[in-house]
PyMOL Python script that loads the backbone (N, CA, C, O; Angstrom):
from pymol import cmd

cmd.read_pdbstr("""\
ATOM      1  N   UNK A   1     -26.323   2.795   0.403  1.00  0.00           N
ATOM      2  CA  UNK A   1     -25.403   1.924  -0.319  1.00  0.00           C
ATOM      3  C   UNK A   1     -24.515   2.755  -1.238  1.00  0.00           C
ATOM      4  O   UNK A   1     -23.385   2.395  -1.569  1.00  0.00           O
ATOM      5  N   UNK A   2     -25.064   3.828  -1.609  1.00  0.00           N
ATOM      6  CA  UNK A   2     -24.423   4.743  -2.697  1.00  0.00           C
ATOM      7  C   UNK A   2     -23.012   5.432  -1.592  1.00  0.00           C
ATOM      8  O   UNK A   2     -22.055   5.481  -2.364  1.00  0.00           O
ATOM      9  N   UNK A   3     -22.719   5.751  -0.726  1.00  0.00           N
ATOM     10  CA  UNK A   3     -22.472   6.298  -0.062  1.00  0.00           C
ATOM     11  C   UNK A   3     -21.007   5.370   0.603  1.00  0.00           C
ATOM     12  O   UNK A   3     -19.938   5.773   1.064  1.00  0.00           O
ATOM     13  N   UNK A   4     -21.413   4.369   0.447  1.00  0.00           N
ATOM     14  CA  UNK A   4     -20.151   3.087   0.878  1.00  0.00           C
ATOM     15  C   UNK A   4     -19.498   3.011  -0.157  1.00  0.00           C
ATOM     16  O   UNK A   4     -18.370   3.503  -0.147  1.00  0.00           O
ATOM     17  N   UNK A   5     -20.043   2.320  -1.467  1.00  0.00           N
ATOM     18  CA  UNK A   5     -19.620   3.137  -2.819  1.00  0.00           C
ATOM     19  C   UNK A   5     -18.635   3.826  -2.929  1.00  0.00           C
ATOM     20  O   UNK A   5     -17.503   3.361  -3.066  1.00  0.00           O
ATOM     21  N   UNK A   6     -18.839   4.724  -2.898  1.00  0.00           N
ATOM     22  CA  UNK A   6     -18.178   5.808  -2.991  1.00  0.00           C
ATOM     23  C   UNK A   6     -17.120   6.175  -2.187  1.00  0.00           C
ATOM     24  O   UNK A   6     -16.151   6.761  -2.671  1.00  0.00           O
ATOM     25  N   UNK A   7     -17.203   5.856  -0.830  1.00  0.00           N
ATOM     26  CA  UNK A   7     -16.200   6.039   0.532  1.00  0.00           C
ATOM     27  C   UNK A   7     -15.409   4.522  -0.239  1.00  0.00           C
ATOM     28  O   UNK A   7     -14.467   4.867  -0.952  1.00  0.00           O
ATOM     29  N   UNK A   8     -15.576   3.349  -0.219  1.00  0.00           N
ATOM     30  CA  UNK A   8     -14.899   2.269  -0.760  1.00  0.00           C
ATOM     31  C   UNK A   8     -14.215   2.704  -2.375  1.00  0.00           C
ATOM     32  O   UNK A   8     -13.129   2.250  -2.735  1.00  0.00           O
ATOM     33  N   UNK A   9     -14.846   3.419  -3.035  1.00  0.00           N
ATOM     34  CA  UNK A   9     -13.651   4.246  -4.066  1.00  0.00           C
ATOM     35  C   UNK A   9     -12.799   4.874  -3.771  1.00  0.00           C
ATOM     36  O   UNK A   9     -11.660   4.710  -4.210  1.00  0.00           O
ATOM     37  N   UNK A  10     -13.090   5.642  -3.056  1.00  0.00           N
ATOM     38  CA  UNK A  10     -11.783   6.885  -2.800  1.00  0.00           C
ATOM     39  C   UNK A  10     -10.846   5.952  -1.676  1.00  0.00           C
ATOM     40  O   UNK A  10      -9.652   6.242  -1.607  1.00  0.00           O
ATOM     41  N   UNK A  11     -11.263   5.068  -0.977  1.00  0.00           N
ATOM     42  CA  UNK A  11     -10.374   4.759  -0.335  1.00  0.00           C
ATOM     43  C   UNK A  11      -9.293   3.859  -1.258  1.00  0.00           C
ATOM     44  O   UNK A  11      -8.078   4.033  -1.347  1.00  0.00           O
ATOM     45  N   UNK A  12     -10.244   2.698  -2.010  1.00  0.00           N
ATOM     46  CA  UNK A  12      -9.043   2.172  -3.346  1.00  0.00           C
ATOM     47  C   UNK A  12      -8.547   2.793  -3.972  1.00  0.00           C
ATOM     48  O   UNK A  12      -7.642   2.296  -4.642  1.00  0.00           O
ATOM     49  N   UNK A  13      -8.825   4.111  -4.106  1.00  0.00           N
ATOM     50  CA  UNK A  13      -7.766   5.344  -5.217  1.00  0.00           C
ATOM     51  C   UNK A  13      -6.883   5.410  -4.339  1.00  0.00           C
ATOM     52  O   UNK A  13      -5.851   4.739  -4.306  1.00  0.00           O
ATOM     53  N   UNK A  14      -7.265   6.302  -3.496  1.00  0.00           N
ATOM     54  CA  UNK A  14      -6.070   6.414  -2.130  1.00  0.00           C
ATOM     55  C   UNK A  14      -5.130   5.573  -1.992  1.00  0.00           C
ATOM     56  O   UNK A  14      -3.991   5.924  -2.299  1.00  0.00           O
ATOM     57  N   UNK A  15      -5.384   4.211  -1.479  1.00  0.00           N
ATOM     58  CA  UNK A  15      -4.257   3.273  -0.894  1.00  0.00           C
ATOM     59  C   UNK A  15      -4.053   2.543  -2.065  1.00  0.00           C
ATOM     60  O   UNK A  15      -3.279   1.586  -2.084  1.00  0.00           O
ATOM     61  N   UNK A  16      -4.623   2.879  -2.953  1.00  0.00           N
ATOM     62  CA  UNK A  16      -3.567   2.330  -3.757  1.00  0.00           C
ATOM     63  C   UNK A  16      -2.583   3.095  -4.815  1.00  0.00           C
ATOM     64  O   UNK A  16      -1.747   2.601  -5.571  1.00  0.00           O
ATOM     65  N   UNK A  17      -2.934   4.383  -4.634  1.00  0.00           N
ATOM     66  CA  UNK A  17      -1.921   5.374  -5.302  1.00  0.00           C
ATOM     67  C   UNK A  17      -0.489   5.023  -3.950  1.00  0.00           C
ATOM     68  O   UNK A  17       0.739   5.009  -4.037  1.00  0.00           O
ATOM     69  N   UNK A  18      -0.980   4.903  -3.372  1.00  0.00           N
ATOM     70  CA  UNK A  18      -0.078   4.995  -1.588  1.00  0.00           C
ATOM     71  C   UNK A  18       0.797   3.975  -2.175  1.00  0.00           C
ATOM     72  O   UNK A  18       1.948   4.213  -2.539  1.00  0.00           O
ATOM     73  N   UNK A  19      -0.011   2.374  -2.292  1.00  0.00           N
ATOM     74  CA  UNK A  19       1.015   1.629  -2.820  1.00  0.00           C
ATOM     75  C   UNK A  19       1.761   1.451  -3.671  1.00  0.00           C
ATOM     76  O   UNK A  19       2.837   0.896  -3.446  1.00  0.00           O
ATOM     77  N   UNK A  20       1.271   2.027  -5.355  1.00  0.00           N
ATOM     78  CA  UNK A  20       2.187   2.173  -5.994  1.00  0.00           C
ATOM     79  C   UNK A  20       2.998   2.857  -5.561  1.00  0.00           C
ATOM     80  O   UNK A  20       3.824   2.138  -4.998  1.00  0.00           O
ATOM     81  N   UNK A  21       3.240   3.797  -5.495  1.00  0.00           N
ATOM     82  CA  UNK A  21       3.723   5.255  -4.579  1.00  0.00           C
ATOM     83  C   UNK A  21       5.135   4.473  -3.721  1.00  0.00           C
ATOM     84  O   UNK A  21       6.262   4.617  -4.194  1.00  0.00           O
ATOM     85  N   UNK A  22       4.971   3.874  -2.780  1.00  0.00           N
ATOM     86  CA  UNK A  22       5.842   3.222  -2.083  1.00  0.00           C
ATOM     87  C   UNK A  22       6.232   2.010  -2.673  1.00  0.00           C
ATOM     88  O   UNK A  22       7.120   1.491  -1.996  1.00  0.00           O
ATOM     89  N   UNK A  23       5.856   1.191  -3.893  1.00  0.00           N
ATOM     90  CA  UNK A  23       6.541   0.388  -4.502  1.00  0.00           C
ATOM     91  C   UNK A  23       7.787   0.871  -5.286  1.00  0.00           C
ATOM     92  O   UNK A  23       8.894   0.334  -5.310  1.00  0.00           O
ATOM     93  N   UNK A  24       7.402   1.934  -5.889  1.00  0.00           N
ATOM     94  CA  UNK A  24       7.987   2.778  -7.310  1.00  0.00           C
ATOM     95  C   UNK A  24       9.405   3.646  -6.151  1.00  0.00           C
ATOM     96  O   UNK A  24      10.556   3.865  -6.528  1.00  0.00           O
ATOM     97  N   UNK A  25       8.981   3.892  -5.124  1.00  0.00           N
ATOM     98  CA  UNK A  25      10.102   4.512  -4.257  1.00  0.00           C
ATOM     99  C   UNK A  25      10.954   3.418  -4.147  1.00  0.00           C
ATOM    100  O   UNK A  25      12.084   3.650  -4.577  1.00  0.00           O
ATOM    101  N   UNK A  26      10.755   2.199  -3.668  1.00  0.00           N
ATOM    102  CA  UNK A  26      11.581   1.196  -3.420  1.00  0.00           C
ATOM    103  C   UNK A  26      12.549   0.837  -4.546  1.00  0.00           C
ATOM    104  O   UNK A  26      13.780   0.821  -4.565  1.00  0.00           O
ATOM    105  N   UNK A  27      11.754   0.591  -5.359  1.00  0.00           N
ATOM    106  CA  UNK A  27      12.297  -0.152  -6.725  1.00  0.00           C
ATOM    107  C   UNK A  27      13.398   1.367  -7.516  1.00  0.00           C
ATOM    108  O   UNK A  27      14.472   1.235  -8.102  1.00  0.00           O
ATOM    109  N   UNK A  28      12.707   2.570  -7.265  1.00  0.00           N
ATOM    110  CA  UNK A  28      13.747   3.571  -8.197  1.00  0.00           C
ATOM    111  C   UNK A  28      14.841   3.911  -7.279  1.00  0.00           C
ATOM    112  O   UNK A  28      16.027   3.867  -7.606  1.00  0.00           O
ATOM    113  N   UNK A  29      14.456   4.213  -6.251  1.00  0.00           N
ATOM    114  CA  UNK A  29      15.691   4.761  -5.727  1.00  0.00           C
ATOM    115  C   UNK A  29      15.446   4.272  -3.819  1.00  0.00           C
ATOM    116  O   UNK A  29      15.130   4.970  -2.855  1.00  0.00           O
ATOM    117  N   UNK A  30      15.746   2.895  -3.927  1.00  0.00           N
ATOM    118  CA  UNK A  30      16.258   2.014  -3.079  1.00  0.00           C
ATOM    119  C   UNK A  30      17.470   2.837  -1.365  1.00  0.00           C
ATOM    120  O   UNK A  30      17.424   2.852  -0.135  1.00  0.00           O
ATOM    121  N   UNK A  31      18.422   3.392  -2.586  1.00  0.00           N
ATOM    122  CA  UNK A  31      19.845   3.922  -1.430  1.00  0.00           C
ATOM    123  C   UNK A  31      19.028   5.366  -0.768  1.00  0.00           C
ATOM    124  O   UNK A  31      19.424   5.804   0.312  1.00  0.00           O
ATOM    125  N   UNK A  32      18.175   5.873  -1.312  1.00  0.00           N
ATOM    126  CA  UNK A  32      17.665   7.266  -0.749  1.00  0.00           C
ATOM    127  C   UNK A  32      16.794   6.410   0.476  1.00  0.00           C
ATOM    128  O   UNK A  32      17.149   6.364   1.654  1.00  0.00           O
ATOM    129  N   UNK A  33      15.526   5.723  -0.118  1.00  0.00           N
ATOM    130  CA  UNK A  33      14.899   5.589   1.032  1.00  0.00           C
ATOM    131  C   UNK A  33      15.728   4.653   2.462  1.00  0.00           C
ATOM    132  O   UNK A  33      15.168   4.478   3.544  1.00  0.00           O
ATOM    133  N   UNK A  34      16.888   4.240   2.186  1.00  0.00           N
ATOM    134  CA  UNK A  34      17.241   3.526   3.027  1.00  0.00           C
ATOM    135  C   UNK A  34      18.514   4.551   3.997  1.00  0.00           C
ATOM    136  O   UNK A  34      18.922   4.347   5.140  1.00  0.00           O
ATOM    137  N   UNK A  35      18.769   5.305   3.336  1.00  0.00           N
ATOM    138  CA  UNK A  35      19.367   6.459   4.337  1.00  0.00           C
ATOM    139  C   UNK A  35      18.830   7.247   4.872  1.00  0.00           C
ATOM    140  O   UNK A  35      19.234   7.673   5.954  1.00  0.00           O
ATOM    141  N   UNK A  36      17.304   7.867   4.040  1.00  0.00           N
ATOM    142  CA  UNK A  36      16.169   8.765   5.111  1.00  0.00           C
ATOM    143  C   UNK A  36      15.868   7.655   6.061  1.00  0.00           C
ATOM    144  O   UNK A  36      16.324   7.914   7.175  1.00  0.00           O
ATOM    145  N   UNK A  37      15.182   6.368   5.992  1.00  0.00           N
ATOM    146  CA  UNK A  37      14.964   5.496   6.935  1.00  0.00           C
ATOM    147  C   UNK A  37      15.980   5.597   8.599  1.00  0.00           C
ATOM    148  O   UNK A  37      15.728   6.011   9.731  1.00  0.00           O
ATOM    149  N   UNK A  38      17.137   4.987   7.947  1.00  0.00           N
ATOM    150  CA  UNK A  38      17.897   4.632   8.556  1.00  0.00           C
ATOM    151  C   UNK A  38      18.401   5.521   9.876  1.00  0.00           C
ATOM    152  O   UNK A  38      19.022   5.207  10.891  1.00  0.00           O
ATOM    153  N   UNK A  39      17.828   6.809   9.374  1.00  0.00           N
ATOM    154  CA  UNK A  39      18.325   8.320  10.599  1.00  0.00           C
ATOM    155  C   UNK A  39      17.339   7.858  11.654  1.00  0.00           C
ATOM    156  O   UNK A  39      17.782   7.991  12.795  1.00  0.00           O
ATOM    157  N   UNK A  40      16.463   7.494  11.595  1.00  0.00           N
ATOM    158  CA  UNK A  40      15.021   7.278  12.029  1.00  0.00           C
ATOM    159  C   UNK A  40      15.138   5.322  12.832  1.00  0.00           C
ATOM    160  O   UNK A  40      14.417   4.767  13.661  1.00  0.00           O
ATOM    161  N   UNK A  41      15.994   4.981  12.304  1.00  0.00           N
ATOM    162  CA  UNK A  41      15.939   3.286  13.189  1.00  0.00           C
ATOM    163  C   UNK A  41      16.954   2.246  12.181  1.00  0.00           C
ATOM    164  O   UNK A  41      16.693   1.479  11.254  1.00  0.00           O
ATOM    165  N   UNK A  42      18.212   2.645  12.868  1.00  0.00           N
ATOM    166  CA  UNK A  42      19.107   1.890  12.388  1.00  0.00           C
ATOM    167  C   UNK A  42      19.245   0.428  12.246  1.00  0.00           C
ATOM    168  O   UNK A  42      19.452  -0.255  13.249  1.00  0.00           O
ATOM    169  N   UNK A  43      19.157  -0.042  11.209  1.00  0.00           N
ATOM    170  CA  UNK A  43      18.743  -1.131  10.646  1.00  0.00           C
ATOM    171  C   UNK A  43      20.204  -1.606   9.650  1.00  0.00           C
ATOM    172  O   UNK A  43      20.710  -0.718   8.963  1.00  0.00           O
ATOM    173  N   UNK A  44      20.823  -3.028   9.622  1.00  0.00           N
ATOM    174  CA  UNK A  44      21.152  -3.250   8.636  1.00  0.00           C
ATOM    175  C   UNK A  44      20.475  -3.269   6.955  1.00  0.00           C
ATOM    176  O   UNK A  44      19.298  -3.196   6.600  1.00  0.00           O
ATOM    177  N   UNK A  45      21.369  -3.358   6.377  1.00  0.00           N
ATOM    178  CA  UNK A  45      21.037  -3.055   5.171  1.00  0.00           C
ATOM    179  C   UNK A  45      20.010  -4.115   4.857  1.00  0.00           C
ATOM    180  O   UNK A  45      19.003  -3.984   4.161  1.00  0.00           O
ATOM    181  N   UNK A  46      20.468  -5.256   5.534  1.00  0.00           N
ATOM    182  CA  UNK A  46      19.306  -6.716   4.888  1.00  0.00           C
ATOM    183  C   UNK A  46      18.012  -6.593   5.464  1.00  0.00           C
ATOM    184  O   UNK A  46      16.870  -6.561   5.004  1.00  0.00           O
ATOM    185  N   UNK A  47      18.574  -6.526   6.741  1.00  0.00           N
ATOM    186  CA  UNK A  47      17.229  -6.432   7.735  1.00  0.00           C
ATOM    187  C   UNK A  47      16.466  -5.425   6.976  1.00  0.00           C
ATOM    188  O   UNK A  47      15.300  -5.707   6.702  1.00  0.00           O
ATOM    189  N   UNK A  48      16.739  -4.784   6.760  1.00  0.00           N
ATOM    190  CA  UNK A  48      15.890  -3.170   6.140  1.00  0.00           C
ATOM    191  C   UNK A  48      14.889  -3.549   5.449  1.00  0.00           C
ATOM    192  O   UNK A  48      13.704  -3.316   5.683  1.00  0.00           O
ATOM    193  N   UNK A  49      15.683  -4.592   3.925  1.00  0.00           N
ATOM    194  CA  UNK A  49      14.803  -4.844   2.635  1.00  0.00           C
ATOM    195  C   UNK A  49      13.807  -5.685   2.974  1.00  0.00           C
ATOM    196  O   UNK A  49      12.704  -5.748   2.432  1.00  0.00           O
ATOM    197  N   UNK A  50      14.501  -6.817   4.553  1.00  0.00           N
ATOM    198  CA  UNK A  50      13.651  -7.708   4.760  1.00  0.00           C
ATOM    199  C   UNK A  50      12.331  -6.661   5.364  1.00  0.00           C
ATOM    200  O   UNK A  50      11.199  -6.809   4.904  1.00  0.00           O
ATOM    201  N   UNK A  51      12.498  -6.055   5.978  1.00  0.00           N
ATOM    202  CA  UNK A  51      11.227  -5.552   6.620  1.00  0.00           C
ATOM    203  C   UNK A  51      10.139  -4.517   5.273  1.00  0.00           C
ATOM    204  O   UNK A  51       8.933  -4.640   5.058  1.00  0.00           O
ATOM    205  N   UNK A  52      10.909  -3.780   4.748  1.00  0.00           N
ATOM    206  CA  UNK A  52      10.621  -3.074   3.530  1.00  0.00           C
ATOM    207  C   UNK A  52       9.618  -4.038   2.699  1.00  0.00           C
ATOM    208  O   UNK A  52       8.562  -3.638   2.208  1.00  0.00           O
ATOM    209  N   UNK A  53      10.197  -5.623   2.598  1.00  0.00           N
ATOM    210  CA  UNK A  53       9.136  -6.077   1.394  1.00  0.00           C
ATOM    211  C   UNK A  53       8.204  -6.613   2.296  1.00  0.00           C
ATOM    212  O   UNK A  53       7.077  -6.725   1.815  1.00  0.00           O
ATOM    213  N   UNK A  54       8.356  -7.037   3.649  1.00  0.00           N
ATOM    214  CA  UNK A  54       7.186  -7.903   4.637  1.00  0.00           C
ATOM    215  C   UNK A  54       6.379  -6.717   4.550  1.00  0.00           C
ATOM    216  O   UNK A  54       5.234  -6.871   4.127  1.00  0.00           O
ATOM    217  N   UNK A  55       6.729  -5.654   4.843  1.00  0.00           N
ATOM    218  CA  UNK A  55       5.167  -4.253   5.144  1.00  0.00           C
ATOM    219  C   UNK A  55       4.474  -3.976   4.006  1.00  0.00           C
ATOM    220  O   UNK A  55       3.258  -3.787   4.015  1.00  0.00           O
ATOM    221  N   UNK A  56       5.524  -3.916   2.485  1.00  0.00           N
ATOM    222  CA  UNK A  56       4.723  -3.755   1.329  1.00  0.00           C
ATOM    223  C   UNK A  56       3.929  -5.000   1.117  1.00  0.00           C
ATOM    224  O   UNK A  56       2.725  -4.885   0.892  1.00  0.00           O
ATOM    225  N   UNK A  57       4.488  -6.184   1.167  1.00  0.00           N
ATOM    226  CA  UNK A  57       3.454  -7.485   1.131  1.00  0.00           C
ATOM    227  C   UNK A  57       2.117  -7.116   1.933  1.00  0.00           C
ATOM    228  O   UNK A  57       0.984  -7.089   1.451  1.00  0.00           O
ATOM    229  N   UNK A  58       2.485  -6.836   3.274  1.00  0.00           N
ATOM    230  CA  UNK A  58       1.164  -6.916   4.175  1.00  0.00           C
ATOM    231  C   UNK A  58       0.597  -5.831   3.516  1.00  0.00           C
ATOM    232  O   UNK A  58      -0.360  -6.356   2.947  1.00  0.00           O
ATOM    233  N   UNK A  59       0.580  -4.481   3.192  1.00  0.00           N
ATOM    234  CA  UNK A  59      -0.492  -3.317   2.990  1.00  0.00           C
ATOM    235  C   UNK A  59      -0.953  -3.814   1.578  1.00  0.00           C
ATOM    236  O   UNK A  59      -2.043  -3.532   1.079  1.00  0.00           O
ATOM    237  N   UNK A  60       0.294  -4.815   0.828  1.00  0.00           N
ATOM    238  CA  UNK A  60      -1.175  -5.192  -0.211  1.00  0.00           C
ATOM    239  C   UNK A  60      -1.680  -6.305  -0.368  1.00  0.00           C
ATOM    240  O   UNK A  60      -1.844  -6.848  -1.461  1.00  0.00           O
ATOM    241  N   UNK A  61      -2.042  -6.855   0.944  1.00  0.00           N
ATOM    242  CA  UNK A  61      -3.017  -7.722   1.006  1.00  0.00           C
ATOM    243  C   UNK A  61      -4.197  -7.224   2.065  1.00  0.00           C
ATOM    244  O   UNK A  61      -5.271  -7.776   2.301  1.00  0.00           O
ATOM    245  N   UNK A  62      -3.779  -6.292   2.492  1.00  0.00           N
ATOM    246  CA  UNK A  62      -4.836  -5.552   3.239  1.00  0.00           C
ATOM    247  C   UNK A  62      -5.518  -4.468   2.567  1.00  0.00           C
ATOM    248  O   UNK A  62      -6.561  -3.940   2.952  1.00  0.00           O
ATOM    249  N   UNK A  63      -4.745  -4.128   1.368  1.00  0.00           N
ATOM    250  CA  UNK A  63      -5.429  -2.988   0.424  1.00  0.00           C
ATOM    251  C   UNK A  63      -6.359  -4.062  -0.480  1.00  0.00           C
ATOM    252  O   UNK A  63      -7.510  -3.788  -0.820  1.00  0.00           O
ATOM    253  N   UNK A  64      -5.754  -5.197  -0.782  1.00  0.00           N
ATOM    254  CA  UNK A  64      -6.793  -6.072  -1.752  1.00  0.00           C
ATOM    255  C   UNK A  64      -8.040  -6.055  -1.187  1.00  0.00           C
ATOM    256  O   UNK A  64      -9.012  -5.513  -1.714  1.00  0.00           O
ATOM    257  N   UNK A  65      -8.060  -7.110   0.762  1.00  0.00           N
ATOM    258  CA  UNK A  65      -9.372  -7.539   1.132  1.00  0.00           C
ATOM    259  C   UNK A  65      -9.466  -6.526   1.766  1.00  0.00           C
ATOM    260  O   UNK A  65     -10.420  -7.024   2.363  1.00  0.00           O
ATOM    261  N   UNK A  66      -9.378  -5.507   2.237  1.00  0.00           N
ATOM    262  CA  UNK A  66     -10.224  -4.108   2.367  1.00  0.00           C
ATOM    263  C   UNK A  66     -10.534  -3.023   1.890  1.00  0.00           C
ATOM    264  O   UNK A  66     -11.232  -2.212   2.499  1.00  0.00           O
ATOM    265  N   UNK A  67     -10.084  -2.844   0.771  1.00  0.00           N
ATOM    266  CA  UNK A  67     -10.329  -1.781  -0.070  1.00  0.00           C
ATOM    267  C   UNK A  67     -10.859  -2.539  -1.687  1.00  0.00           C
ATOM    268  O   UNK A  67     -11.921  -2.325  -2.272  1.00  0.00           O
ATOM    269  N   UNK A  68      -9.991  -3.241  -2.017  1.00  0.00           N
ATOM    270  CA  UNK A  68     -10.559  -2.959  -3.359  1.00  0.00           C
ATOM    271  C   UNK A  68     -11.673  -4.357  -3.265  1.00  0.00           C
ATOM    272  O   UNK A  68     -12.874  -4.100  -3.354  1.00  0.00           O
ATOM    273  N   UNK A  69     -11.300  -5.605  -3.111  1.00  0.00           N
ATOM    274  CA  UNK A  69     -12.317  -6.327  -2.947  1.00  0.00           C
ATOM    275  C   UNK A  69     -13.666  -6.029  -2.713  1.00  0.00           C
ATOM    276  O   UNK A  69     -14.554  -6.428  -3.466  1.00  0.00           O
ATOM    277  N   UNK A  70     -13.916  -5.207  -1.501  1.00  0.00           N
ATOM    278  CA  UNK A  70     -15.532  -4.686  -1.028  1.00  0.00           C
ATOM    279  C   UNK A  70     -15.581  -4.129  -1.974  1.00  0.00           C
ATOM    280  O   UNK A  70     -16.092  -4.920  -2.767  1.00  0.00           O
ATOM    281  N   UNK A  71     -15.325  -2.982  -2.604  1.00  0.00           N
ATOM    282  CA  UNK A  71     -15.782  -2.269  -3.635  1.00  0.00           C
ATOM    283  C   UNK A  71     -16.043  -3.113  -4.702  1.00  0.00           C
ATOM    284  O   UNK A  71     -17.197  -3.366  -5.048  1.00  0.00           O
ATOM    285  N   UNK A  72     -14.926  -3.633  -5.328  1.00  0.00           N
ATOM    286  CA  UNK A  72     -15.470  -4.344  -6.168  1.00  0.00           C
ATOM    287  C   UNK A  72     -16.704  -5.211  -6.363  1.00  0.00           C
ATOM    288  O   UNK A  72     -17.209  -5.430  -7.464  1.00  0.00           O
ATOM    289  N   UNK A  73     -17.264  -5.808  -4.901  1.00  0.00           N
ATOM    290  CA  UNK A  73     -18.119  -6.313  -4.539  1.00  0.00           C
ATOM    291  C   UNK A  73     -19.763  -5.747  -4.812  1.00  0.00           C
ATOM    292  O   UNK A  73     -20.795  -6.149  -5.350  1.00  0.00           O
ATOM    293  N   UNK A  74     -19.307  -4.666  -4.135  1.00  0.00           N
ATOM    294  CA  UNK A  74     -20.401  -3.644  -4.131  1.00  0.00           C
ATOM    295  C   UNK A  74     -20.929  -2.997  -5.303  1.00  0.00           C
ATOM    296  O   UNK A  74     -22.118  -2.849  -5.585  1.00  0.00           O
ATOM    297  N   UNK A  75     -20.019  -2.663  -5.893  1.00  0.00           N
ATOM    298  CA  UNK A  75     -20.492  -2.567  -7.392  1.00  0.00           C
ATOM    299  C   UNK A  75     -21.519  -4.018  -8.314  1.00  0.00           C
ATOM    300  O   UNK A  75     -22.718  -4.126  -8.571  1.00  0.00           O
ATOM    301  N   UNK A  76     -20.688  -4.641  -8.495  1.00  0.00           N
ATOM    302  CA  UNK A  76     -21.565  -6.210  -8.861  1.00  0.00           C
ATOM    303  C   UNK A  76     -22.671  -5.893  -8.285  1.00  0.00           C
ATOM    304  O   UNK A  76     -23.571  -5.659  -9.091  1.00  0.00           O
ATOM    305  N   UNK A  77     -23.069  -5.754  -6.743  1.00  0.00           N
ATOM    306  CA  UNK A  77     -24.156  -5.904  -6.098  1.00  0.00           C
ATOM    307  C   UNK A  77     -25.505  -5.004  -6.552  1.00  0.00           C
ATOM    308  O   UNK A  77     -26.674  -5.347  -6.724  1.00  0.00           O
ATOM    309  N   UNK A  78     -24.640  -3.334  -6.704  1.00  0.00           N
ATOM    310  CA  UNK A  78     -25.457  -2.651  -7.360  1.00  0.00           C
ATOM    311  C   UNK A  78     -26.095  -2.203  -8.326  1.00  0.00           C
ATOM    312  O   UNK A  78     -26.820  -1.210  -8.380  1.00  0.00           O
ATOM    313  N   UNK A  79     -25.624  -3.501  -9.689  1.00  0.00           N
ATOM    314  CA  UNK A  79     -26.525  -3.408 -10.834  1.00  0.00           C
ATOM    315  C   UNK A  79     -27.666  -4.245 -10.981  1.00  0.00           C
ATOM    316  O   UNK A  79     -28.395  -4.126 -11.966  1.00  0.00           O
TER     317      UNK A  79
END
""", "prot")
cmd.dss("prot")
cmd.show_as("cartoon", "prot")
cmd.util.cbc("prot")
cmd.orient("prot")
């Protein structure tokens, strides 16, 4: 149990440094990531943001119920 723990920490440090990480890119400097993007899969500008906030939505609701939730869980469990 110690061992899930622990793998369920580092993974909530991880993905969620990831997500801030890719929130804080979006929100500071918006025109950069959308011209590195854009070399890579030309996208209107709308379409872009639209897809930009649907993927950040989805990874943090998949970082909630798979990463931090269990952990959080697991902890409770183990006192």
């Amino acid at each position: 149990m110690i061992d899930l723990v622990n793998f369920l920490k580092w993974c909530t440090i991880l993905n969620g440094s990831l997500l801030v990480f890719w929130t804080l890119c979006i929100l500071a400097v918006p025109d950069l990531v959308y011209r590195t993007q854009s070399r890579f899969l030309p996208l209107s500008r709308e379409t872009y943001n639209v897809a930009m906030y649907a993927f950040l939505g989805a990874f943090k609701i998949l970082f909630l119920f798979l990463n931090a939730v269990p952990f959080i869980v697991l902890l409770i469990l183990a006192d």
